[in-house]
N, C-alpha and C positions, 0 to 999 in steps of 0.2 A: 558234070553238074555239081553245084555245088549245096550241102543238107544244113538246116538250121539246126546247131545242137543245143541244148538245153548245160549250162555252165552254172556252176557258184555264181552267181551277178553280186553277191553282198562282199568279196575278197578279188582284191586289185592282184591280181596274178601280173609277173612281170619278167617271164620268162618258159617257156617250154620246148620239151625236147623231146623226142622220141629214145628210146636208152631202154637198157633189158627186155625188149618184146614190147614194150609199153610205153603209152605218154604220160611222163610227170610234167608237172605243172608246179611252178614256183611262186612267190610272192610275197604278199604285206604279212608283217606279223608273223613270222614264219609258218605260212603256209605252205604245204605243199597239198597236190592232191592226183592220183594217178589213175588212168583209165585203160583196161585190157582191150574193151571195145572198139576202140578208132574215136571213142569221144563221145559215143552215146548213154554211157555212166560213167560218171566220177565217183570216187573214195577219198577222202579225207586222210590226210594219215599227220601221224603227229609227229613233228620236228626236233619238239625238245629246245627249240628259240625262241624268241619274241623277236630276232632281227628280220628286215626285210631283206627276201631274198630276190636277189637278180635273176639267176640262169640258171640252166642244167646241162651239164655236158657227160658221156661216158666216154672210161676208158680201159681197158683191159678186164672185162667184165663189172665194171662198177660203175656206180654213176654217183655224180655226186653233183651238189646243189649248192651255189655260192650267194652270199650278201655282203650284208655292211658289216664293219668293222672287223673285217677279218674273218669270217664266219663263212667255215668248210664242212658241211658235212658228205658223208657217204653212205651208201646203201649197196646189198649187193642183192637186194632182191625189189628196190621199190617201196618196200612197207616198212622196214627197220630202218632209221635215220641215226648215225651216230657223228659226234662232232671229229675233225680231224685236228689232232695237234702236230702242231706242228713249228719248226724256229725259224723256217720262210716260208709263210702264207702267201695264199693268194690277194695279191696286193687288191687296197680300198678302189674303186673305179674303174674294178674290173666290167668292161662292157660284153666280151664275147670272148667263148674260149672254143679253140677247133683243134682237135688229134686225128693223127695221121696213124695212126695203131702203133705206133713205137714212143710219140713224145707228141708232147701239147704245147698248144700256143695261144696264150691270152693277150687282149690287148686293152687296152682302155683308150681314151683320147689323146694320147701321146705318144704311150709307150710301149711295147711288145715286151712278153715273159716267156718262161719256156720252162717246162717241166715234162722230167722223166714218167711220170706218176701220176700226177693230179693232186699231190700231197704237198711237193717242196718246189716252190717255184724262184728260179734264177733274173739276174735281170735290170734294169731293163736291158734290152739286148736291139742292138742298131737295124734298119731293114732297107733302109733307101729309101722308103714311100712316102715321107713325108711324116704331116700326120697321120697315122690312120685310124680312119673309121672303118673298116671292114678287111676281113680275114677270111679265107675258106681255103679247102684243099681239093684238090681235083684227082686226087687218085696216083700222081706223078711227083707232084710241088707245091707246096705254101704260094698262095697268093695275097696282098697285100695292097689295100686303096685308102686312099686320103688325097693327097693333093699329088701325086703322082700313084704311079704302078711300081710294083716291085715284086719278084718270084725267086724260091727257096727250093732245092729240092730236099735239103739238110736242116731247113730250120733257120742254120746260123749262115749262112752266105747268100748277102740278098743282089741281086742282079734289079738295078732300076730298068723299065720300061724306057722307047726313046722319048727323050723331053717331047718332041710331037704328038706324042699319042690321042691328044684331043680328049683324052678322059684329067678335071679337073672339080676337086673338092666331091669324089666320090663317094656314097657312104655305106655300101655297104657289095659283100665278096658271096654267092654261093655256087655252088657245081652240082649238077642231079645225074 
């Protein structure tokens, strides 16, 4: 069953993710705001931006929360946001970012990036799939949808799906 939860309605959040024990919550204005409960309270917590932020993803105990114009920060508990610098950011247009507990992979509407860290991202880097819009990992491989299929067990060597697969202009990759 599904419970009605009671959210900020006044701040256009625009990305969430489950990361350290907890759900953070991203958005307009740099918002963010995190709930230990499963979403039945929210906290506020302060960014230190006014950029809007996109997503949330962790990675090797950290989590960190991406926007516009280059705008990385990290957290290693949730409640302290600090910006990350960095001399390859997480490029503008980043739409989703998925780690495999060794290396990460962002993509936007074009392109795929790939980072050791969450900090210095390389790139773009080729996959077969096409455009894509959608990225996940399944525990074995990178997988990868747009206008074709394509899977990675390394990241960087992508094996296309066969041209028949009957999946076209996919948009989006998850695995539970």
């Amino acid at each position: 069953t599904w419970d009605y939860l009671i959210f900020d309605s006044t701040t256009r959040y625009r990305g969430m993710a489950h990361a350290l024990g907890m759900w953070i919550a991203a958005g307009a204005d740099g918002s963010i705001s995190t709930s230990t409960d499963d979403g039945a309270t929210w906290i506020s917590r302060t960014s230190g931006t006014t950029a809007n932020l996109w997503g949330v993803f962790e990675h090797a105990g950290t989590a960190f929360v991406w926007g516009t114009d280059g705008t990385l920060l990290e957290s290693s508990d949730g409640v302290m946001w600090t910006p990350v610098a960095s001399d390859a950011p997480l490029p503008d247009g980043v739409q989703e970012v998925v780690s495999n507990g060794s290396m990460l992979l962002a993509r936007d509407y074009g392109a795929t990036y790939e980072s050791p860290d969450g900090r210095v991202w390389n790139g773009p880097i080729t996959s077969g799939a096409g455009s894509v819009e959608g990225i996940g990992w399944d525990g074995t491989s990178f997988v990868m949808g747009g206008n074709g299929i394509a899977s990675s067990r390394d990241g960087y060597t992508w094996t296309p799906a066969a041209e028949k697969s009957g999946v076209y202009d996919l948009q989006d990759v998850a695995w539970n």
